[in-house]
N, C-alpha and C positions, 0 to 999 in steps of 0.2 A: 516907925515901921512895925516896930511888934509892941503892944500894950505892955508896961512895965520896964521895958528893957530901953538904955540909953543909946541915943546914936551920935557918935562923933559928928563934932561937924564937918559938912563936906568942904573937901578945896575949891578955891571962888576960882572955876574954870569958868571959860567965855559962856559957855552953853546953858551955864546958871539965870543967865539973864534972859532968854527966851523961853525957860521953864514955865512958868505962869500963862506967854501965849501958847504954849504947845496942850495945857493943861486946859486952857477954855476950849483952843480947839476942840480939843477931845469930848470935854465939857457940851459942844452945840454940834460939833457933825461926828463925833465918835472915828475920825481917820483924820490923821493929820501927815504931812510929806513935813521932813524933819534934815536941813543940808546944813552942817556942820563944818568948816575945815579942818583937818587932820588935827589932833591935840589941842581940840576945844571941850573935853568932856561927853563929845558924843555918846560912847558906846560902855562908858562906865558910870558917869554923874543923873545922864539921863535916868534910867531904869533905877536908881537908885531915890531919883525925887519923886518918881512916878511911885515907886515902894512907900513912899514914906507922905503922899498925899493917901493911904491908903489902897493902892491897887496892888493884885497878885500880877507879877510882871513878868512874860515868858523873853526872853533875848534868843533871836536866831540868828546864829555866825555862817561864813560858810566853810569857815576852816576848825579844826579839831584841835590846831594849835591856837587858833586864834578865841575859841570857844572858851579855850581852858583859860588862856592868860587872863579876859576879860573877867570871869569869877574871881579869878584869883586876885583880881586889882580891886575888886568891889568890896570882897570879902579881906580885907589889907584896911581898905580903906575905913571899916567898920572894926576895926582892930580882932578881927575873926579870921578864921581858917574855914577853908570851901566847905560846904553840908552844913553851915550853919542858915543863917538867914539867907545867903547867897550860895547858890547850888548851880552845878551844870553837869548835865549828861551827853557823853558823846560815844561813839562808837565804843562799846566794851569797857567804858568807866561809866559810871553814876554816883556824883557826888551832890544827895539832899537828904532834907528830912524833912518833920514835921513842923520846925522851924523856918522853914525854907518860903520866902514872899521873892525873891529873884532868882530864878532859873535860867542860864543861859546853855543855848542847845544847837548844837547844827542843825540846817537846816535839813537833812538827810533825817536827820531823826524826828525833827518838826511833823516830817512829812507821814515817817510809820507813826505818828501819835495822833495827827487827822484819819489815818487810815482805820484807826481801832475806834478811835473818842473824836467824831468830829465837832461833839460840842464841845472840845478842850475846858471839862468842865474842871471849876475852879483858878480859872483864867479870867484874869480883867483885861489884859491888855498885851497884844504883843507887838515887838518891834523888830520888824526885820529889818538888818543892821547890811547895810554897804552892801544897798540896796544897786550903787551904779555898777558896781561888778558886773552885772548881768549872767549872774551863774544859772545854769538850768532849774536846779530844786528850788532857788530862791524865786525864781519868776513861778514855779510852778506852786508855791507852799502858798506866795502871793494870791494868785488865782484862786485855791481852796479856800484860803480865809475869807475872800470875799464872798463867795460862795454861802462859807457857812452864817456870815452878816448877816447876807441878805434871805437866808430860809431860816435859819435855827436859831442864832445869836445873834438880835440886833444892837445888843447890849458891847459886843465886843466891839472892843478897843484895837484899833491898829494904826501904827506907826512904820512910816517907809523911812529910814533915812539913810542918807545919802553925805559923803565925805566931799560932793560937787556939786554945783550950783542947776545943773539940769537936770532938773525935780519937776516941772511942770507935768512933764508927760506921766509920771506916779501922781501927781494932783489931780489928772484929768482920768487917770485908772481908778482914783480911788474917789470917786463922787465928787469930783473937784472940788478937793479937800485943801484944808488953809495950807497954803506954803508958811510954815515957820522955819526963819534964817535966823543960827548962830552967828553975828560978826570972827572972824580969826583973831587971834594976838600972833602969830606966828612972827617971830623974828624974822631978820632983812635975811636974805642966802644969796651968798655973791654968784654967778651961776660962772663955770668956765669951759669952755669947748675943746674938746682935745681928740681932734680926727685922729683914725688911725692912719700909720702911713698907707702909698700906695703899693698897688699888688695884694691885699688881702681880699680873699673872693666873699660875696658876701654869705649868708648861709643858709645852707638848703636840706632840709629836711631837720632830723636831730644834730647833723654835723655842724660845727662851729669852726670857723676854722683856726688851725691852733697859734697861729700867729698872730691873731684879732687876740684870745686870750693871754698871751704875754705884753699886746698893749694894756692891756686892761691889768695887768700885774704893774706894768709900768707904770700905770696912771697912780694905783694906787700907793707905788712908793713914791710918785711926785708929789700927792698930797700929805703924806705924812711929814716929807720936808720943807712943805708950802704953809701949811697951816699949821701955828704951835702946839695947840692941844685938842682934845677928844678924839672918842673913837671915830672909826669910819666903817658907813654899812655901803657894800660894794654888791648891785643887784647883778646876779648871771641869770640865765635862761634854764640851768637846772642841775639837779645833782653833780654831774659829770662833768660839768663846765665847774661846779664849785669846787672839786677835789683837786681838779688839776692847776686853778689859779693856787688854790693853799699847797699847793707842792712846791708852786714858785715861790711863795714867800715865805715857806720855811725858815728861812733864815734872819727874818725880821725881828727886830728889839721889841716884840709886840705878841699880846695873846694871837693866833689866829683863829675864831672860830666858824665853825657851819654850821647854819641854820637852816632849814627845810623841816618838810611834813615827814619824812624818816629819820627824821633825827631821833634821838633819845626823850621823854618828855623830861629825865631829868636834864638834858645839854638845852633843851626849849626854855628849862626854867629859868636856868643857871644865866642864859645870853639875855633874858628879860629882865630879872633881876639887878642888871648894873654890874658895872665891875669893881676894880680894887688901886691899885696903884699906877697899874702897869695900861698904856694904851690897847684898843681893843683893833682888831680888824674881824669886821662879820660880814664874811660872805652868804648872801641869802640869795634865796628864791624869789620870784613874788609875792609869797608868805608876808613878807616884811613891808608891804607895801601899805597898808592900813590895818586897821582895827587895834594893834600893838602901837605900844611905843618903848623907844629901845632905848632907854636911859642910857646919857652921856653921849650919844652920835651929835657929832656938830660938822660931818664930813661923809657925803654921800657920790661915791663914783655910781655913776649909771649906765651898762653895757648898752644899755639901751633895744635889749635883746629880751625875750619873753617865748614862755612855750606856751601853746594852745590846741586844743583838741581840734581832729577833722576828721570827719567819717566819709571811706568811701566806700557808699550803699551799694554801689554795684557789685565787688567783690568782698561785701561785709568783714574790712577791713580798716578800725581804726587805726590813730597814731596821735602824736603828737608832734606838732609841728614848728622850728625855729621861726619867730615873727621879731621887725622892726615895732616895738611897743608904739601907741597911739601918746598923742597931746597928752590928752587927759591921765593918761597912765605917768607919765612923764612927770606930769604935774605934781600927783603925787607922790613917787617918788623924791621929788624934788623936797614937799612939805617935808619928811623925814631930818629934813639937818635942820630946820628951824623952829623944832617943838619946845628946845629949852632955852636956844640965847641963839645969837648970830651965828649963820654956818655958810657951808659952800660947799658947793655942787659942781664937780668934775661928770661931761656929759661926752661920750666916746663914738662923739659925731661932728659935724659940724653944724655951723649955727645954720647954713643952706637948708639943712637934710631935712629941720623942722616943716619948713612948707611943704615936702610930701609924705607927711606922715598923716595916717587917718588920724580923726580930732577924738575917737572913740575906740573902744574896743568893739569887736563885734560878738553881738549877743549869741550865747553858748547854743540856743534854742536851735538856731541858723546854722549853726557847723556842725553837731553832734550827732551822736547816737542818740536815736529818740525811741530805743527799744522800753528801757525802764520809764522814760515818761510815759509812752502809749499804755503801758500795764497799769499805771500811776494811773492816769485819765479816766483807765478804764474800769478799774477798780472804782471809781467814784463816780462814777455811773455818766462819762459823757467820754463813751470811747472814742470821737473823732476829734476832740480838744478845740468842738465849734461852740460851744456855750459857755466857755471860761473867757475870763477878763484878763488877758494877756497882752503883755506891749507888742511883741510878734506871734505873727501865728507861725506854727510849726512848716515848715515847708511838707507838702503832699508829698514828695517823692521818697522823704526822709518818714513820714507816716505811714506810709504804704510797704516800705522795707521793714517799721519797725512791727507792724499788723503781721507779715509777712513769717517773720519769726515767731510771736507771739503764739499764730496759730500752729507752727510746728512743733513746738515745747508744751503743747498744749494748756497754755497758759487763759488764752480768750475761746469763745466759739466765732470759729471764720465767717459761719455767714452773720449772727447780729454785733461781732467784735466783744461783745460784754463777759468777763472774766469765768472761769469756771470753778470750782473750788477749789482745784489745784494753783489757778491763777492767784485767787482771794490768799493763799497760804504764803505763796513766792511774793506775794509784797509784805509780808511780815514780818520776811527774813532778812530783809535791809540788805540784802546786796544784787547786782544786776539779774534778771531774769533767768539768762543762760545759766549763770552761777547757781540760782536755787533751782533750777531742773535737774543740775549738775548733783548736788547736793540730795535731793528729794530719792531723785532714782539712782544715783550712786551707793546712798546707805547700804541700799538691800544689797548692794552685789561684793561692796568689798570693804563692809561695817561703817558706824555713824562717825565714830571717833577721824580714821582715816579718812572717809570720805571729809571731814571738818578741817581736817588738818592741810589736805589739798586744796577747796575752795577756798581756803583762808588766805592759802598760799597765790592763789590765783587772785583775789578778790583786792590785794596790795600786792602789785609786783614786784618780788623780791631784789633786792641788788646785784645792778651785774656781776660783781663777783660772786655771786653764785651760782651762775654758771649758766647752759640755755636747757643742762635737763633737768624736765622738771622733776625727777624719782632723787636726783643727786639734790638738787636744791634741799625738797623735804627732809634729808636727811640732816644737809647742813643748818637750816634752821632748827631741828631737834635740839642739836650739839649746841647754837649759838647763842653767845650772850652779849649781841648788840642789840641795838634799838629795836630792827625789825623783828629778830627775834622773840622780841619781849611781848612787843605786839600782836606777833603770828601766835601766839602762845593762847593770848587772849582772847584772839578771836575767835580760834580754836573752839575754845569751850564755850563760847556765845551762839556759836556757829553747829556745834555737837549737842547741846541742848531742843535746838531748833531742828536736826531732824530726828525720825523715827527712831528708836532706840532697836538698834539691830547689828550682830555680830559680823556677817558677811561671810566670804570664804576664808577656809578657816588656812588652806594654804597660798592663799594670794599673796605674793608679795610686792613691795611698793614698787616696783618699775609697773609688773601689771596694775596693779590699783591707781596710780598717775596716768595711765593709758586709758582706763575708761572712763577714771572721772574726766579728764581734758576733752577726750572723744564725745561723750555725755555733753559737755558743757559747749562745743565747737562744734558739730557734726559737719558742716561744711568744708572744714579746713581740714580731715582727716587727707592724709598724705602718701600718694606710691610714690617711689623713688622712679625717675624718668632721664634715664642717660646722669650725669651727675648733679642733677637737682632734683625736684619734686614736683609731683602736678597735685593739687588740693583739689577735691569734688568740686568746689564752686567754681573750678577752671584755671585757678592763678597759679602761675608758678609760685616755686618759693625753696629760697638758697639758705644754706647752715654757713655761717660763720665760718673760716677757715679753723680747722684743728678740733671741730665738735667733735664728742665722744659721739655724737648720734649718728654719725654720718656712714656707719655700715647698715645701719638699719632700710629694711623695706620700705617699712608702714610708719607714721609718725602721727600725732594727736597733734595738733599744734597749735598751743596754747596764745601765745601771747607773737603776731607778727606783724609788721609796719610792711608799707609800699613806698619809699620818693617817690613825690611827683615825676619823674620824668623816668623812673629806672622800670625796668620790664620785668619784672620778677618781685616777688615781696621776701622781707628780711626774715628770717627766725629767729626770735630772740627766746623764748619756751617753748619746749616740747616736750612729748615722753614717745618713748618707746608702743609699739600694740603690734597685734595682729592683722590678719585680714580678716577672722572672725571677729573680733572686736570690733574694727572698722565697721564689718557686714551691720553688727548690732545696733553698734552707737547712730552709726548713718542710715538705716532702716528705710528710712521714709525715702532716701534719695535712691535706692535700689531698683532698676530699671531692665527690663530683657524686655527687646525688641530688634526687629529689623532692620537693619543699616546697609541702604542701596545708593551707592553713590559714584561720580566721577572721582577718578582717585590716578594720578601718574598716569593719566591718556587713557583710559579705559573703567568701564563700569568695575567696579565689585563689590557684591551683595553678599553678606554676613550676617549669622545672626547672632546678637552682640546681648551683654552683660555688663552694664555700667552702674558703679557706685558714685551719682553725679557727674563729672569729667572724666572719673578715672576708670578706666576697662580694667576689666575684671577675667572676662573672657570673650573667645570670638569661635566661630565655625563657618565655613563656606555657605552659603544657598543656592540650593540646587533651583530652587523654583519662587526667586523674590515675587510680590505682588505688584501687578501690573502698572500700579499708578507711582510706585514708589520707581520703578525700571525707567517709566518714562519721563522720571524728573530729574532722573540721575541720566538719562540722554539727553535733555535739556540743556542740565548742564554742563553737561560737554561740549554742545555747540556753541553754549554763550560763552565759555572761558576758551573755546578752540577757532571758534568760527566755523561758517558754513563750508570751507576748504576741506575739513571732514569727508563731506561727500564727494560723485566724481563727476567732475565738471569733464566732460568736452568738447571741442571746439562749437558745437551748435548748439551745447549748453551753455556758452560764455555767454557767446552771439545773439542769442535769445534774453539773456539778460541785459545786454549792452542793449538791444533794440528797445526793449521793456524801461528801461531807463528814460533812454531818449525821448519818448513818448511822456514820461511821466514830466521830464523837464521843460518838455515843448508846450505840452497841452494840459496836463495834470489830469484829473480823475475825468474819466473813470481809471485810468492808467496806473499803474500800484508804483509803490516804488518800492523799490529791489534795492534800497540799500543795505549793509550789513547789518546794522541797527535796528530797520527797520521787517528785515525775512526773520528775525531770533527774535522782536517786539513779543511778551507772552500770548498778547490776542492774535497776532499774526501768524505763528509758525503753525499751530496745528493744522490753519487753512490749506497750506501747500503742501505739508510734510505730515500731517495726521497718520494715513493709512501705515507709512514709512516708517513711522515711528512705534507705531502698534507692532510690527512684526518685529523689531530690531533688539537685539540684547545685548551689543557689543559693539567696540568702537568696527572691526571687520563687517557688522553688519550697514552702520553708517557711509563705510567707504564703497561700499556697493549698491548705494540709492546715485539712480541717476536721476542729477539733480534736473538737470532740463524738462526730463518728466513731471519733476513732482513740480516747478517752477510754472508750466503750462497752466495751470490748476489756478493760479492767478489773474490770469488772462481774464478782461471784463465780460464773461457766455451770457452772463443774466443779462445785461443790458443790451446784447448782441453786436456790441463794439467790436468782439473779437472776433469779427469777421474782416471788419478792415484792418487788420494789425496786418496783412503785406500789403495793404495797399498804403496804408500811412509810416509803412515805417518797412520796407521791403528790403529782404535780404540780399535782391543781387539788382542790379540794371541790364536790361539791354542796350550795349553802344553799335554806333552806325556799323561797324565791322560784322554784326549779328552776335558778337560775343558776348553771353553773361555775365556779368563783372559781379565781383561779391563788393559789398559795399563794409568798410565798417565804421560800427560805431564806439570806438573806443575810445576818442576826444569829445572834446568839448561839440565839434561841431563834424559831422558823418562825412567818411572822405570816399570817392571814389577814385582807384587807383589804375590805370589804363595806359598802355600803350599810345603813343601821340598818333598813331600814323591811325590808331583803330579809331579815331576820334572827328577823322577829317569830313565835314560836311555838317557836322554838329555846331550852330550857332549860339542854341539858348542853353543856358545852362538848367538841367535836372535838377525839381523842387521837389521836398516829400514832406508828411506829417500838413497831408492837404493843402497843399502850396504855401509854407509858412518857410522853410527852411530850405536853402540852395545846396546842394552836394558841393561839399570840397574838391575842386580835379587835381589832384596828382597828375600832371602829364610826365608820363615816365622815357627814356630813352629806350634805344632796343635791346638795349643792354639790362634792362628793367631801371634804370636808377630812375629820382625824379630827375625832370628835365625843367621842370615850372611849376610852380601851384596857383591855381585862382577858384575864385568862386565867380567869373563875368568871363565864358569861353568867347565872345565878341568881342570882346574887347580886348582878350590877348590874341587871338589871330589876328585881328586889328594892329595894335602897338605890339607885343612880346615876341609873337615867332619867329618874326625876321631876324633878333640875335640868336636862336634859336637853332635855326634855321644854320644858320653862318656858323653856328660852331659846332653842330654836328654832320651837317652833310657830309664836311670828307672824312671825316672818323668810321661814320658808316653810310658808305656810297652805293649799297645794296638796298639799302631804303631809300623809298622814296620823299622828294623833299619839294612838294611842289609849290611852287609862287602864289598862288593864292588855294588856301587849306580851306577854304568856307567852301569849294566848290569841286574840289577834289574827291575821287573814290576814295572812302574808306577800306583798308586793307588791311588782314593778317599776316599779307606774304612778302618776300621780297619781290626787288625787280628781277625779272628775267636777266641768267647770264647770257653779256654779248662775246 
């Protein structure tokens, strides 16, 4: 590896054996895809034979723990301490030197090191390592190297690999490059299924439910009694699920520890390092799933639960969300108890559940925030992320939100998206975009130091016991000497280095200075208080915690809030205190005064309004709104009221009921007056235009007579609407001389008439140009009906004689004659005798 200096030799792990093809690989196509199973030497032996065939060897991890342990195992294994021949840098440590041929590095940091030096010069060869994860920076750091192959350094060397056998698709991204496969040695792993019982719900959102984790306590002291010796690594879904299973097993004859990315990096070391006498129980995150190996596990419970990010763009609201893990994930996991000799796998499902589990995870690309990518992309000069060599493309809808913001922070220019120097600075800073805006323009207002100390705080979200505010948090972390602390400390000064050197106000104190860096960094999410919740500018609600200290306050920044799927309001889990100037400032750009003419509780009212995004700020009556705005806020009215607004009567109905019947008989020219279709946008101004121009109030609606404005329909251009009484007539003459009103309020036009006015009448009255026969009501003298037909021959024929028979003597003042076909028609009685 280095001239003069001796290298131990390496341990004959399985992966030693496909060095040499990995090494022509490289040798004749310069990319090689590299699938290893878990505790074959992948991510330590590799990089180290590539060293020692003479190449400078960068390792990109995607975890900070995972980054570290891996130096620290290479550099072990060289009987050195990290910064020697084997170095890694990751967030706020840097450990190398001039000695240094293996540097392993997140991939976050991979990514600001193409940003500065895309010819990673002094670089032979890199390897990005667990490669199947499918994390965002790693797919994106991917894309740039290929990038720089293919324009700058054709010379460079790159390695994909991957802990799973589906590597074709990184073969086929990477010039369909040689697949080189490690065989496993992994020991047998007896696997065993241990449902939980029933009535545990499954889990929705961050909630887990707490009696699914007293199985998972339970499982884990069935296996300490089940299997004689070693530890056991028991995967949870995330910090909070880990705390509360080690409360249950407090009491175990057994270390309990917890492993996660907030841990301490000395509790990271101490749980990698192996134990002592005593059995170990490690409850981990998905941290533990590859790239480590956890000396002495021969007993792996699997909750078979996983957290994973989900952006929802519409109310630019992340989260993270509880998931049944994938096959493949499983798999993995599962590898964990067979890296050193026979193990077993307790799985806290049933053997069923496997068949609807997806076989994959889904790629981060597809669910996340793709604000910091878009900035990434666009920093490197292909703002739409259509010219990179990606397995997915980024979904539009999620690039379009992430463009969206970029040009509000003013990070890119909107119209060509390509970075502006403020943008070019905010990828330098390694942390999300909002955060170095947050950062940049915060310094000057409330100093660099503080301003550092809040992004930090935001940039790693602190543990919930420290609380949701964020001025109290800061202070807690000052005072504290746990993990995060230590790390917030670091950042701190990595972070205060990075902006402008400037003192701020000189009496701001940290509630105000938590209030406009968070506002600074969120503008959307600034918060009034609305009845006992909050309405944020982007429109969402959003509830405090019961018992928050924040919850007397107005105005809120609010830093860090989740939405459930199904819940109507978003959580606060960070906030700070602020103003309404503050708000005004921070949210600037969302600062809105305009005219607000609208339907509102049955009637128009027009305001003129003052909005910071969703949230009113102020209102004032309008005396004189603008014409087009009055008429859409009358519009409105009749499509959520209907035309019943106006005043219909009786020969406004009548008019419409004929208009109808026409349009169903015959159809056009003839309109149709259904409700749906008088309120149609293209329709209403035709009949109701003029009505609508004079009207300002629902009082002015309920005084259009609608039969007026409804005439207006009537076919005049084609001159149809000259026969509208003759095709469709409002009253008949019957033989008696009487005009009868006819209506049309059924299906089929009925006319209703007195029997005796009807005597001499054979055929029965057809209308809508002899297409349709009137209904007869023959009514008694009493008006009831006495029959209905639409064939008057043929009930004077067959029907009047029962007719007949059972009204003459009820009323003997009418007349009832023997044959009605030939009888006077009459309105009067008979003469008294």
């Amino acid at each position: 590896m280095t001239p003069g200096r001796t290298t131990p030799e390496l341990p004959d792990l399985p992966v030693r054996a496909a060095v040499p093809d990995l090494l022509r690989a490289l040798e004749t196509h310069g990319c090689a895809a590299l699938t290893a199973p878990p505790g074959t030497g992948k991510t330590t032996l590799v990089p180290l034979a590539l060293a020692e065939a003479g190449m400078r060897v960068l390792v990109a991890e995607p975890r900070r723990m995972a980054a570290r342990a891996a130096a620290r195992r290479m550099a072990w294994l060289l009987g050195e301490e990290p910064g020697g021949r084997v170095g890694f840098t990751v967030r706020g440590e840097r450990r190398v030197s001039g000695d240094t041929v293996v540097e392993v590095v997140t991939t976050g940091v991979l990514l600001q090191r193409l940003q500065r030096d895309q010819e990673l010069a002094g670089v032979d060869v890199v390897l990005l390592d667990e490669c199947h994860e499918r994390h965002l920076d790693a797919d994106t750091a991917m894309a740039f190297l290929l990038d720089v192959r293919a324009t700058l350094r054709p010379d460079l060397r790159l390695v994909a690999a991957s802990a799973t056998t589906d590597v074709q698709a990184w073969s086929a991204l990477l010039d369909d490059a040689p697949v080189v496969a490690a065989e496993g040695r992994m020991h047998s792993v007896a696997v065993h299924y241990a449902p939980p019982p029933r009535g545990i719900r499954p889990p929705h959102g961050m909630r887990v439910d707490p009696a699914f984790l007293g199985h998972v306590a339970a499982t884990v002291r069935r296996a300490l009694a089940e299997v004689p010796g070693g530890d056991v690594l028991c995967f949870l879904p995330g910090v909070g699920e880990i705390a509360r299973v080690a409360g249950q097993l407090a009491d175990l004859d057994a270390d309990v520890l917890q492993l996660h990315g907030q841990a301490p990096a000395a509790v990271q070391d101490a749980v990698l390092g192996g134990g002592g006498s005593r059995r170990r129980v490690i409850l981990s995150t998905s941290v533990a799933e590859s790239s480590l190996t956890v000396p002495g596990v021969r007993i792996v419970v699997d909750s078979g639960l996983a957290r994973e990010p989900r952006m929802d763009h519409g109310r630019g609201l992340g989260s993270l969300t509880t998931l049944r893990v994938s096959l493949a994930t499983s798999t993995q996991r599962l590898g964990r108890a067979g890296r050193e000799a026979p193990g077993t796998v307790y799985r806290c499902w049933s053997e069923a559940d496997d068949g609807s589990r997806p076989r994959f995870p889904s790629p981060e690309i597809a669910v996340a925030d793709l604000t910091q990518f878009a900035l990434q992309t666009a920093a490197w000069g292909d703002p739409g992320a259509t010219g990179l060599a990606l397995l997915d493309a980024p979904p539009a809808g999620a690039m379009s939100a992430a463009r969206e913001v970029l040009a509000a922070i003013g990070a890119v220019d909107p119209a060509s998206g390509r970075p502006t120097g403020r943008g070019t600075r905010m990828t330098r800073i390694g942390v999300h975009p909002r955060l170095a805006r947050a950062l940049l323009d915060g310094a000057p207002l409330v100093g660099s130091r503080r301003a550092a100390e809040i992004v930090a705080l935001l940039s790693e979200e602190p543990p919930r016991s420290y609380g949701d505010d964020l001025a109290a948090a800061l202070r807690t972390a000052r005072r504290g000497g746990d993990g995060y602390a230590a790390r917030w400390r670091t950042e701190t000064r990595r972070l205060a280095s990075a902006a402008a050197s400037t003192t701020g106000a000189g009496d701001l104190g940290d509630d105000a200075a938590a209030g406009i860096v968070a506002a600074l960094a969120f503008p959307e999410r600034v918060a009034r208080r609305r009845g006992g919740a909050y309405l944020m500018a982007s429109g969402t609600a959003a509830q405090l915690g019961d018992g928050s200290a924040l919850s007397a306050s107005q105005w809120l920044a609010v830093a860090v809030a989740d939405r459930p799927a199904t819940a109507a309001s978003a959580r606060v889990r960070l906030a700070a205190v602020i103003d309404e100037e503050t708000a005004r400032r921070a949210a600037a750009p969302l600062l809105h005064s305009y005219e607000e003419v609208a339907w509102s509780d049955g009637d128009v009212v027009a305001r003129g309004v003052e909005r910071l995004g969703a949230v009113e700020l102020a209102s004032r009556p309008l005396r004189n709104p603008a014409a087009g705005l009055l008429r859409a806020a009358l519009l409105d009215g009749l499509s959520s009221e209907g035309t019943g607004l106006l005043r219909w009567t009786q020969d406004a109905q009548a008019l419409r009921q004929r208009l109808a019947f026409l349009h169903r008989e015959l159809g056009a020219p003839w309109p149709d007056v259904s409700e749906a279709a008088l309120l149609a946008p293209d329709r209403v101004e035709d009949w109701l235009g003029p009505e609508l121009g004079r009207a300002r109030r629902r009082a002015d609606l309920e005084r259009v007579e609608a039969g007026q404005a409804l005439s207006r329909l009537l076919p005049w251009a084609t001159g149809d609407a000259a026969r509208f009484g003759e095709l469709a007539p409002e009253r008949v003459e019957v033989p008696s001389g009487s005009r009868v009103r006819i209506s049309y309020e059924g299906e089929q036009p009925v006319l209703a008439a007195k029997l005796q006015e009807l005597f001499g009448w054979t055929e029965t009255p057809r209308i809508a140009g002899g297409r349709v026969p009137l209904l007869i009501h023959l009514l008694s003298p009493a008006g009831r009906p006495a029959a209905v037909t639409a064939d008057l021959a043929s009930f004077w024929r067959d029907g009047y004689r029962s007719v007949r028979a059972e009204l003459r003597g009820r009323y003997p003042r009418h007349p009832w004659p023997e044959d009605p076909s030939t009888a006077q028609p009459t309105r009067r009685l008979n003469a008294r005798r």
